[in-house]
ROVO-728777 format. One record per residue (C-alpha): residue in one letter; x, y, z. Coordinates in Angstrom, 2 decimals, padded with zeros to 5 digits. Example, Ala and Ser with C-alpha at 12.3 -4.5 7.8 and 13.67 -1.06 7.14 Angstrom:
<atoms>
<atom residu="A" xx="012.30" yy="-004.50" zz="007.80"/>
<atom residu="S" xx="013.67" yy="-001.06" zz="007.14"/>
</atoms>
This chain:
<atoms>
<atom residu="X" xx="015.86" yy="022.15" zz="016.15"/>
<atom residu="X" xx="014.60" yy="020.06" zz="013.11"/>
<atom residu="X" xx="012.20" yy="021.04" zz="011.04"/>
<atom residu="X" xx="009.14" yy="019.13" zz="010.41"/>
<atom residu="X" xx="006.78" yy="019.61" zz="007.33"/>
<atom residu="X" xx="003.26" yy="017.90" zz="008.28"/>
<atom residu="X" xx="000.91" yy="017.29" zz="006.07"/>
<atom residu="X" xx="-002.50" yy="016.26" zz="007.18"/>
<atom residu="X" xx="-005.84" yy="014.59" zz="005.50"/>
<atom residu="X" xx="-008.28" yy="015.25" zz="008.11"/>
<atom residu="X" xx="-010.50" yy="012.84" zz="005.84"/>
<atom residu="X" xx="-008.79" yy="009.81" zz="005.68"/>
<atom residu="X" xx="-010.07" yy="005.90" zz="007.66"/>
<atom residu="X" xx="-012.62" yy="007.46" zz="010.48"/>
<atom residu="X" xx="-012.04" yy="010.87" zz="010.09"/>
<atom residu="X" xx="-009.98" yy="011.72" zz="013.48"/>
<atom residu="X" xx="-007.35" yy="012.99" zz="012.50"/>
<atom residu="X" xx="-008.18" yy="016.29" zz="012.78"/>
<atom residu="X" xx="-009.42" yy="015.54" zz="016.09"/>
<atom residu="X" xx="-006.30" yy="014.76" zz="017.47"/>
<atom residu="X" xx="-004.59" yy="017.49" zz="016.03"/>
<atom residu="X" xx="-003.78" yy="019.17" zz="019.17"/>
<atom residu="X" xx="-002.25" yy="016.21" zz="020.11"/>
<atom residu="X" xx="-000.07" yy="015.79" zz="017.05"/>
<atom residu="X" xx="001.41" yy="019.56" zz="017.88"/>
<atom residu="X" xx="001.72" yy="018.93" zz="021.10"/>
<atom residu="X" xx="003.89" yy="016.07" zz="021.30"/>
<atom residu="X" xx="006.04" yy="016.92" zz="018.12"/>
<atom residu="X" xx="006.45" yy="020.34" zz="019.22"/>
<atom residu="X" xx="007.25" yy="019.01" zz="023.52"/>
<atom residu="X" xx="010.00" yy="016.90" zz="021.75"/>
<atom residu="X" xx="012.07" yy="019.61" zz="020.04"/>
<atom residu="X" xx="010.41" yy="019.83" zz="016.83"/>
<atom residu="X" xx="009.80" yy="023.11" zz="014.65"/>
<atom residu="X" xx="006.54" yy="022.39" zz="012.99"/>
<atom residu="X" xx="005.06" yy="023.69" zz="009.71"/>
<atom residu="X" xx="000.86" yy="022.49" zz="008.96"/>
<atom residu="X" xx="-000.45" yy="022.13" zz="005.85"/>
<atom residu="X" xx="-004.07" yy="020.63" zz="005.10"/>
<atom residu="X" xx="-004.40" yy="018.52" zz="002.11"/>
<atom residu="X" xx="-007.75" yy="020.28" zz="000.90"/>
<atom residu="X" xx="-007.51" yy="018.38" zz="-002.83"/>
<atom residu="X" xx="-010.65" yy="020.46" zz="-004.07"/>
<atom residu="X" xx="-009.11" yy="023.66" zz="-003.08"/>
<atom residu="X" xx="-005.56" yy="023.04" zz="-004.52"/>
<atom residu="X" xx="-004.11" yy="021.84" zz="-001.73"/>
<atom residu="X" xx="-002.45" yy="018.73" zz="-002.58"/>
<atom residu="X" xx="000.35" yy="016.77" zz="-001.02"/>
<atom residu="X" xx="002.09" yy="017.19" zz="-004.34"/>
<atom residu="X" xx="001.73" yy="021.16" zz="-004.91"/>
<atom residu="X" xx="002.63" yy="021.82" zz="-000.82"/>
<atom residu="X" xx="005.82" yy="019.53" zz="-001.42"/>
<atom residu="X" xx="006.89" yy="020.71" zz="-004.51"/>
<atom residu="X" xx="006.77" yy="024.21" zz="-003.21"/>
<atom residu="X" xx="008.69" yy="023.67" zz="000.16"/>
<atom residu="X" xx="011.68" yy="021.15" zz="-001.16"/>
<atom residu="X" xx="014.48" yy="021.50" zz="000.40"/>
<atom residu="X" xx="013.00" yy="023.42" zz="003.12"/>
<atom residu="X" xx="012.48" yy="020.68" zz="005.49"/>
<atom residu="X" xx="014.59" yy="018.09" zz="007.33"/>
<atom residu="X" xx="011.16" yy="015.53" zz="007.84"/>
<atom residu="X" xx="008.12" yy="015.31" zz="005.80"/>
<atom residu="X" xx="005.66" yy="013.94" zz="008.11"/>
<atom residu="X" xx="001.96" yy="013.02" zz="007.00"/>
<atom residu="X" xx="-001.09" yy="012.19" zz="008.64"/>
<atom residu="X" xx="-003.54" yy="009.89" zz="007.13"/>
<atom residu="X" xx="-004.00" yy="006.40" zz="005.86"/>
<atom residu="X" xx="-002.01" yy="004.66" zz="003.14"/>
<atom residu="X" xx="-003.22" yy="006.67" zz="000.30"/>
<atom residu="X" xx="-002.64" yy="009.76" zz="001.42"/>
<atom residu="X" xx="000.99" yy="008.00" zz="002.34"/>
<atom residu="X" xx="001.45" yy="006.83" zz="-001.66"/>
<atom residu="X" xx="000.30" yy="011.11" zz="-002.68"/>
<atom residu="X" xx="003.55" yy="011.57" zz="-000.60"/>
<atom residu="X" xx="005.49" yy="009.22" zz="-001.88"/>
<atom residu="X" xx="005.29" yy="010.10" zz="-005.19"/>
<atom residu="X" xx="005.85" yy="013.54" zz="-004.51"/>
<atom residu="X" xx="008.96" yy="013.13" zz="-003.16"/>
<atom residu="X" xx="010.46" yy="011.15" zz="-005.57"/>
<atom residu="X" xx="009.36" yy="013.10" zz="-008.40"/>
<atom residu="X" xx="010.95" yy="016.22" zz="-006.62"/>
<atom residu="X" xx="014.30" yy="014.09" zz="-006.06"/>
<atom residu="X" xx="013.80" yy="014.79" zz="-001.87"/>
<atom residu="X" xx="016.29" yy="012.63" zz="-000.27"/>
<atom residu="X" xx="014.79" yy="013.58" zz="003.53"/>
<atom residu="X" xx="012.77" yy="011.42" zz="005.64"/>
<atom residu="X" xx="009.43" yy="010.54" zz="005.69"/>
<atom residu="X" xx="007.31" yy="010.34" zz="009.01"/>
<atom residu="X" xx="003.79" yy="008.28" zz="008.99"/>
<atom residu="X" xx="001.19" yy="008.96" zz="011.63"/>
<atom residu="X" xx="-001.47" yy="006.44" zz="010.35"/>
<atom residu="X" xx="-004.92" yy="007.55" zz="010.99"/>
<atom residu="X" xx="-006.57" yy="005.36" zz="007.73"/>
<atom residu="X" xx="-009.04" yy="002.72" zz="007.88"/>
<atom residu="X" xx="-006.48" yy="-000.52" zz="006.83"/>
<atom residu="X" xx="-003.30" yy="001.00" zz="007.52"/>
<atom residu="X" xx="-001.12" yy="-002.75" zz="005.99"/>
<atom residu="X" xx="002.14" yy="-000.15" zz="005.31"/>
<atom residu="X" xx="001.98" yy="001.06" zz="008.88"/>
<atom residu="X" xx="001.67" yy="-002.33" zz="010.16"/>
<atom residu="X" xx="003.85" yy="-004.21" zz="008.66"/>
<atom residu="X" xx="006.52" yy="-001.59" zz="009.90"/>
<atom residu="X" xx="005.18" yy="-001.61" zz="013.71"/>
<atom residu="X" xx="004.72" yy="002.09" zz="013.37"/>
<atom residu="X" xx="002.07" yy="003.16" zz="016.24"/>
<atom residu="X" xx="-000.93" yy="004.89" zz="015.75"/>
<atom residu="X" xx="-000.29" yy="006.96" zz="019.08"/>
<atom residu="X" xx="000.76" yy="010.41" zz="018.58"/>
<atom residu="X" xx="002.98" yy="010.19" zz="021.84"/>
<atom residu="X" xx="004.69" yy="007.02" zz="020.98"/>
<atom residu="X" xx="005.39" yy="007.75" zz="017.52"/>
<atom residu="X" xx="006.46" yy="011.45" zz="018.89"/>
<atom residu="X" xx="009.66" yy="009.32" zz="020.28"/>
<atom residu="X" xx="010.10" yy="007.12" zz="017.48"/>
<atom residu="X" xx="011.05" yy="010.71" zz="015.44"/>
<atom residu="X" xx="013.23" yy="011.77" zz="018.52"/>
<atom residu="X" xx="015.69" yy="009.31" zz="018.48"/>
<atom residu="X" xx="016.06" yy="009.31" zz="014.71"/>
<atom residu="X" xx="016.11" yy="005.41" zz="013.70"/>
<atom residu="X" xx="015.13" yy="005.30" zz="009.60"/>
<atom residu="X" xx="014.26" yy="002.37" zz="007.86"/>
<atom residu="X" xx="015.15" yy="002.20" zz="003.75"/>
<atom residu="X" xx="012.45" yy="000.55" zz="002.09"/>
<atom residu="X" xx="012.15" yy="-000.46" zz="-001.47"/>
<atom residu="X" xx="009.00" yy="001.32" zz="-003.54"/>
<atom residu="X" xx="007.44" yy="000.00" zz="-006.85"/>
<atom residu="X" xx="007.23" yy="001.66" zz="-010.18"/>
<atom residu="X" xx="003.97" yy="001.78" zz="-012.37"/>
<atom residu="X" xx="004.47" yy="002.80" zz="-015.37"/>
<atom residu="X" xx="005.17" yy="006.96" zz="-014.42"/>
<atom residu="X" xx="003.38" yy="006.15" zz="-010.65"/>
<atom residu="X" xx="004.56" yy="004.76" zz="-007.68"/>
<atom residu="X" xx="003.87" yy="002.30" zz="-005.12"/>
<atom residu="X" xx="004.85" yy="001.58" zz="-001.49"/>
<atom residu="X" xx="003.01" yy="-001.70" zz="-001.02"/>
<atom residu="X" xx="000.37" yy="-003.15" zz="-004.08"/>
<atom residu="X" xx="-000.80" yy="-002.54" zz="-007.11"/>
<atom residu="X" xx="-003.53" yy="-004.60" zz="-007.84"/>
<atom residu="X" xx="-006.44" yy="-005.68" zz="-009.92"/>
<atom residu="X" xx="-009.26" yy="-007.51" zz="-010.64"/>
<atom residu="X" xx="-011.87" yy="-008.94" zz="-007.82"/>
<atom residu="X" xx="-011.89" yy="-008.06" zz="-004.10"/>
<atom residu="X" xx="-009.39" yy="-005.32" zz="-005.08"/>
<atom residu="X" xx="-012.26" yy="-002.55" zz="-004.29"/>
<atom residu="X" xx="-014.01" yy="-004.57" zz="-001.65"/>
<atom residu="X" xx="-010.74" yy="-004.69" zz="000.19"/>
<atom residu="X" xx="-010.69" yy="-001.06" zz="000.79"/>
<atom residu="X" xx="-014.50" yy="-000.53" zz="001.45"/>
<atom residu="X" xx="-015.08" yy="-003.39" zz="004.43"/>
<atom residu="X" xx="-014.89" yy="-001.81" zz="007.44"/>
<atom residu="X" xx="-011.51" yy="-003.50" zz="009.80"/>
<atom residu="X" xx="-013.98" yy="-005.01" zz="012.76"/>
<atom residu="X" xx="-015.91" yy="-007.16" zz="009.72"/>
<atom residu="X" xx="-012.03" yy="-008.26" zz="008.49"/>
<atom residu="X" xx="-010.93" yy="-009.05" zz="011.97"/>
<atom residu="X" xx="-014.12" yy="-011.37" zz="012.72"/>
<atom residu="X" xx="-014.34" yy="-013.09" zz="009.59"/>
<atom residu="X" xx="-010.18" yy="-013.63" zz="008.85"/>
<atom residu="X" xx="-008.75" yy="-014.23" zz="005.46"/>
<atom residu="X" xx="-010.07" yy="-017.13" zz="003.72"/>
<atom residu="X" xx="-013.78" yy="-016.49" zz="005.32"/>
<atom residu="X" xx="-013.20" yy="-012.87" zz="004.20"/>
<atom residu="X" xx="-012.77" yy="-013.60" zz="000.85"/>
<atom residu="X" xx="-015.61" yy="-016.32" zz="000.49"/>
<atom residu="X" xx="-017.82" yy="-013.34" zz="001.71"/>
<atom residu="X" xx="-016.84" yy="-011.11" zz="-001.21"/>
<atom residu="X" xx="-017.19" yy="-013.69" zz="-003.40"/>
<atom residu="X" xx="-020.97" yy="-014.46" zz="-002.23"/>
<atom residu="X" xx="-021.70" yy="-011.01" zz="-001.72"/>
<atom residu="X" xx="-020.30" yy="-009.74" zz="-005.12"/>
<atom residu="X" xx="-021.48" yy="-012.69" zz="-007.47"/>
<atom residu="X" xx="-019.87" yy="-010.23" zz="-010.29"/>
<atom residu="X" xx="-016.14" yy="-011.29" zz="-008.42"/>
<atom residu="X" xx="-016.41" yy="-014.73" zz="-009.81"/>
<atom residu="X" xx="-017.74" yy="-013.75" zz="-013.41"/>
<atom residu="X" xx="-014.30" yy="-011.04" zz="-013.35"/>
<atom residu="X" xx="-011.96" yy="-011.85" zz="-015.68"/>
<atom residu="X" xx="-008.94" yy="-010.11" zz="-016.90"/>
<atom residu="X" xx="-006.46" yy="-011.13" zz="-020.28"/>
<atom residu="X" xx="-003.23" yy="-010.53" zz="-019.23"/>
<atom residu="X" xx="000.71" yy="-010.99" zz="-020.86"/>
<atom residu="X" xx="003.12" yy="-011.62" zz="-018.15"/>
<atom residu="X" xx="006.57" yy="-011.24" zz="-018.95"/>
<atom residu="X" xx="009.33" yy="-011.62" zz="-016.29"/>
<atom residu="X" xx="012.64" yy="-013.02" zz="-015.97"/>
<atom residu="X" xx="012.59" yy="-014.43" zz="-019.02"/>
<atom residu="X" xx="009.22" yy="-016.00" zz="-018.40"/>
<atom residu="X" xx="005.51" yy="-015.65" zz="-019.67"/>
<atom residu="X" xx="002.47" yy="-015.77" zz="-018.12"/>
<atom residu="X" xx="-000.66" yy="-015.71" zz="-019.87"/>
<atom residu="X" xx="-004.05" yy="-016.34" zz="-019.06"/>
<atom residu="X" xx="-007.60" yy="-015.49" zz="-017.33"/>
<atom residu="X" xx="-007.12" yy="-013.99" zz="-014.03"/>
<atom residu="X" xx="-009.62" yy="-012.99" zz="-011.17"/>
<atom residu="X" xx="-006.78" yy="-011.20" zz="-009.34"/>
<atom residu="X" xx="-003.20" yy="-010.43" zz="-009.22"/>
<atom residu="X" xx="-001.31" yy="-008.30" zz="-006.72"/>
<atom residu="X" xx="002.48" yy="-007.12" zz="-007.42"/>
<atom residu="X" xx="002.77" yy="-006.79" zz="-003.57"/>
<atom residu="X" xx="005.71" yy="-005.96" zz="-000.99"/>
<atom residu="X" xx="004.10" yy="-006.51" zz="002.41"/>
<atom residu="X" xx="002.42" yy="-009.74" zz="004.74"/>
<atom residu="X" xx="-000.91" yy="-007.90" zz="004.70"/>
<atom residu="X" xx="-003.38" yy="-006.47" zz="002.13"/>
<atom residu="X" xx="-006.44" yy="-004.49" zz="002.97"/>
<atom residu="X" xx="-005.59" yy="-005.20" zz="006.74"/>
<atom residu="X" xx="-005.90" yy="-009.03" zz="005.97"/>
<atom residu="X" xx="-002.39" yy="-010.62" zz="006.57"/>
<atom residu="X" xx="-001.98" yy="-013.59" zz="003.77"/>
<atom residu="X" xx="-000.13" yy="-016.50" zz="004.07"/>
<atom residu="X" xx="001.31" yy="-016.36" zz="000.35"/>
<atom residu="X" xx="002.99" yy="-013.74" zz="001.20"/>
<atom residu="X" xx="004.00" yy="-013.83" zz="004.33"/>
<atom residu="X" xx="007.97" yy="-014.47" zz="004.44"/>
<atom residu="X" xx="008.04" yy="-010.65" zz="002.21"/>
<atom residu="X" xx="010.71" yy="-008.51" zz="002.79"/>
<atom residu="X" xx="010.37" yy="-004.94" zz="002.35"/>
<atom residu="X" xx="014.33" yy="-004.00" zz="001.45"/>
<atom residu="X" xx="015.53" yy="-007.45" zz="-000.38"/>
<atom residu="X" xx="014.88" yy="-005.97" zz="-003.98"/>
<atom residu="X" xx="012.24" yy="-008.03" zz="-005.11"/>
<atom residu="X" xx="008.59" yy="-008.04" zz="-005.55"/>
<atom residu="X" xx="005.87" yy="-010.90" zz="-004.46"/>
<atom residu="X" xx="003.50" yy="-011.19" zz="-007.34"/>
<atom residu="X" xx="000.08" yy="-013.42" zz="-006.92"/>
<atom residu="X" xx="-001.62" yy="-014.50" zz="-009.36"/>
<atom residu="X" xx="-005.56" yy="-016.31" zz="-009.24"/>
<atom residu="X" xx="-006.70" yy="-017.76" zz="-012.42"/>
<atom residu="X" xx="-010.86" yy="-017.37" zz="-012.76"/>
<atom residu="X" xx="-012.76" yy="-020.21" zz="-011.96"/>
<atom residu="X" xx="-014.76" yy="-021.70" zz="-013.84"/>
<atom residu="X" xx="-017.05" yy="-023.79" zz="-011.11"/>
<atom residu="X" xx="-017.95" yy="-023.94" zz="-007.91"/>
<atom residu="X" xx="-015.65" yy="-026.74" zz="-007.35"/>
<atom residu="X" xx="-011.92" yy="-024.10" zz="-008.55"/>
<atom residu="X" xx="-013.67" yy="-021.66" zz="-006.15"/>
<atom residu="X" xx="-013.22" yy="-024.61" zz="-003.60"/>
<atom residu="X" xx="-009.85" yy="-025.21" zz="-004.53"/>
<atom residu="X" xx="-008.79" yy="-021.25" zz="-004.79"/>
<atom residu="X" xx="-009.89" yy="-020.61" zz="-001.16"/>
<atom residu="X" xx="-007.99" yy="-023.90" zz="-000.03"/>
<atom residu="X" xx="-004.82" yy="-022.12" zz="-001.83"/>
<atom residu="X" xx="-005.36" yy="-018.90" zz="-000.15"/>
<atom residu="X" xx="-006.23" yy="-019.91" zz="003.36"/>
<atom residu="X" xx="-003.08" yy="-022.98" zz="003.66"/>
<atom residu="X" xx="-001.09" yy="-020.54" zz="001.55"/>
<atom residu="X" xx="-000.08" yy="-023.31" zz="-001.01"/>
<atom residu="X" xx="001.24" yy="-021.17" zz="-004.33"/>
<atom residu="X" xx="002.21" yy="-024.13" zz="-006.58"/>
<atom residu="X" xx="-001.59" yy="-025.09" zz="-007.23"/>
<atom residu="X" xx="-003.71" yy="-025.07" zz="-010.92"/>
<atom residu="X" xx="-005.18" yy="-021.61" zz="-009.77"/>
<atom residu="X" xx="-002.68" yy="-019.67" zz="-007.16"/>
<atom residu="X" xx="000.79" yy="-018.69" zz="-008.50"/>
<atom residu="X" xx="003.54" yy="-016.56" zz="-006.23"/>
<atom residu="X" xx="006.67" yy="-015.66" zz="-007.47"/>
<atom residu="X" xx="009.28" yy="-012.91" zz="-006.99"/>
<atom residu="X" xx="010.86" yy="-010.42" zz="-009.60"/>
<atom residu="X" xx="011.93" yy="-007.20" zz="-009.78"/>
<atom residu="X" xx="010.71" yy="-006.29" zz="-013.21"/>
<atom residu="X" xx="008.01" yy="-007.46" zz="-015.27"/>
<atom residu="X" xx="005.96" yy="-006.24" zz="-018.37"/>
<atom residu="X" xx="002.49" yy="-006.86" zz="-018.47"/>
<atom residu="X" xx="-000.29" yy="-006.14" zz="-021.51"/>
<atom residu="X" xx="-003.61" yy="-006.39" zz="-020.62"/>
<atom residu="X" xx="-005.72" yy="-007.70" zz="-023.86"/>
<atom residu="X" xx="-009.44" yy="-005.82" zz="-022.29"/>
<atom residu="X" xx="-010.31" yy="-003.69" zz="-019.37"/>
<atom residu="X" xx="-008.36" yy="-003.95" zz="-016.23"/>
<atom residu="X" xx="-008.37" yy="-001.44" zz="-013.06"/>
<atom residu="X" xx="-005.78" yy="-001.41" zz="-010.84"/>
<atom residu="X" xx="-005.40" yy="000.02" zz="-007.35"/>
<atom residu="X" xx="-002.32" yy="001.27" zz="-005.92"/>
<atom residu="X" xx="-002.09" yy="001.62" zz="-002.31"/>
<atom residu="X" xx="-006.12" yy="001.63" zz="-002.20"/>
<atom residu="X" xx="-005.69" yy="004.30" zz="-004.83"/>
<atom residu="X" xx="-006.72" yy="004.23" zz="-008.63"/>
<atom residu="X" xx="-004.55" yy="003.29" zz="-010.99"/>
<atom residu="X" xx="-006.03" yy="003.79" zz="-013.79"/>
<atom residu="X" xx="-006.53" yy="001.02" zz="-016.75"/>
<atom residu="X" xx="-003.59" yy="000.69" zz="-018.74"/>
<atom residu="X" xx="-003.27" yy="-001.53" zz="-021.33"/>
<atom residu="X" xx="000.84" yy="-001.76" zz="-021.03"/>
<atom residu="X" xx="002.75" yy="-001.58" zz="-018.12"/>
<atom residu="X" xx="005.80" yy="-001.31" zz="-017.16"/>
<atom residu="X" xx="006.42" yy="-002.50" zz="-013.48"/>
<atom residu="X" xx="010.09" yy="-002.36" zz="-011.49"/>
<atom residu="X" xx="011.43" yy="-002.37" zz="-008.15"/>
<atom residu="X" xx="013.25" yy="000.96" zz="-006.78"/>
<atom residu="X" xx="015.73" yy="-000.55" zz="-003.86"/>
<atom residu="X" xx="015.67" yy="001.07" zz="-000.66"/>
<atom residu="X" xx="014.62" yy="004.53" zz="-002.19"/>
<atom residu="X" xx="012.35" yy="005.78" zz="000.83"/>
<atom residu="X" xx="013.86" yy="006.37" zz="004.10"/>
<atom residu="X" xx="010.70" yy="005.79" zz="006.85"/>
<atom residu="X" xx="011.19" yy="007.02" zz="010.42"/>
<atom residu="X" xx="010.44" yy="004.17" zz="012.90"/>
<atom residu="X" xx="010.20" yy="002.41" zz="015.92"/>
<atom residu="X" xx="013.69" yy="001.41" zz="017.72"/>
<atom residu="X" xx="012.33" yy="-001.85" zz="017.58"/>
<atom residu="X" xx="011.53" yy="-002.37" zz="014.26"/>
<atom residu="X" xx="014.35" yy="-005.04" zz="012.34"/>
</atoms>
């Protein structure tokens, strides 16, 4: 009988998690499971990093239950305690892009099988600096937007509408700017950005993006987008033609792939991993760990 640590953030997206807790038991426990519950109650001590520091080793699956920041808490836990086991993600968050772009269900009873027969996928995470990411790190406009528009407004309105939206409805987005020093691959960037994503999925906050959609999540390398701040009405045109067609070799919309890079920031810039701050740094180091976390998923997914 396997044992299963689960840890569960009964806040996370809409809040039901907790009300399909009975479910979650059920299922893992009705498929051969031994099952050990622990809240993550942040304001009481109970963090995802404290439980899994204390029970390494103990455990043949970590499992968690929330949305993609409470997946990144886990994350970095685990590799900061050198855990080698798998990792199980019921996603029960309000965006949810990791979980998607592995076709891992939302379904306690369908997942429930996924962990029965056993398949793992490796996946490569990100390095920031002494953090880690699964799937962005981010800054600059739209970055917290993403994260606070609820999914039914992103569905209706799609990508490129999305992002006009945010743009009208947060004047401040276009006035954002942010210095940055780009080093990579023997390259230099340098300039005024409104955003940039170091990114290793199709879809941020639940929006899937034609920049970036040929990404591989296990082929070593990173997709980094960059969106220079316009100065009219007229590069605001022209940016939201980039994003929507997905054209990357425009004045204003740069993609390219790395698996290292430097950057200095020259000012303020906040970044968000995995809808999580990231604090402002204004050096950081940024690298690719290959195939580092083993997932639990689907028999279907490639």
């Amino acid at each position: 009988m396997k044992k299963v640590l689960l840890l569960l953030n009964a806040g996370s997206g809409t809040g039901q998690a907790k009300n399909r807790m009975f479910e979650i038991l059920k299922e893992l426990t009705l498929a051969g499971f031994e099952v050990t519950t622990y809240p993550i109650v942040p304001d009481r001590g109970m963090t995802s990093e404290k439980i899994i520091q204390q029970c390494a080793g103990r455990f043949d699956i970590i499992m968690c239950v929330g949305g993609d920041g409470t997946l990144n808490h886990v994350v970095n836990s685990v590799v900061q305690a050198g855990i080698r086991e798998p990792i199980a993600y019921l996603p029960t968050g309000s965006t949810n892009d990791f979980a998607r772009s592995l076709g891992i269900p939302a379904e306690p009873e369908e997942y429930c099988r996924a962990l029965s027969a056993g398949k793992t996928f490796a996946y490569d995470i990100g390095r920031f600096n002494d953090r880690y990411f699964n799937y962005v790190a981010a800054f600059g406009a739209f970055t917290q937007v993403s994260y606070e528009t609820n999914q039914a407004s992103k569905n209706v309105l799609g990508y490129a509408a999305y992002l006009l939206q945010s743009i009208v409805t947060f004047p401040e987005s276009i006035a954002m700017r942010c210095h940055l020093v780009i080093e990579h691959d023997g390259e230099r960037e340098e300039g005024e950005y409104l955003y940039g994503a170091i990114s290793n999925t199709t879809s941020i906050a639940g929006i899937p993006s034609p920049l970036i959609r040929k990404s591989e999540m296990d082929d070593g390398v990173f997709e980094v987008t960059l969106i220079q701040a316009p100065d009219s009405l007229g590069d605001v045109r022209e940016i939201l033609t980039a994003l929507a067609s997905g054209k990357m070799d425009g004045d204003y919309v740069k993609v390219f792939r790395t698996d290292r890079l430097h950057i200095r920031v020259v000012g303020d810039a906040a970044w968000t991993l995995d809808g999580e701050y990231g604090g402002a740094p204004e050096e950081i180091d940024v690298s690719v760990c290959p195939k580092r976390i083993r997932m639990i998923v689907p028999e279907e997914t490639e």
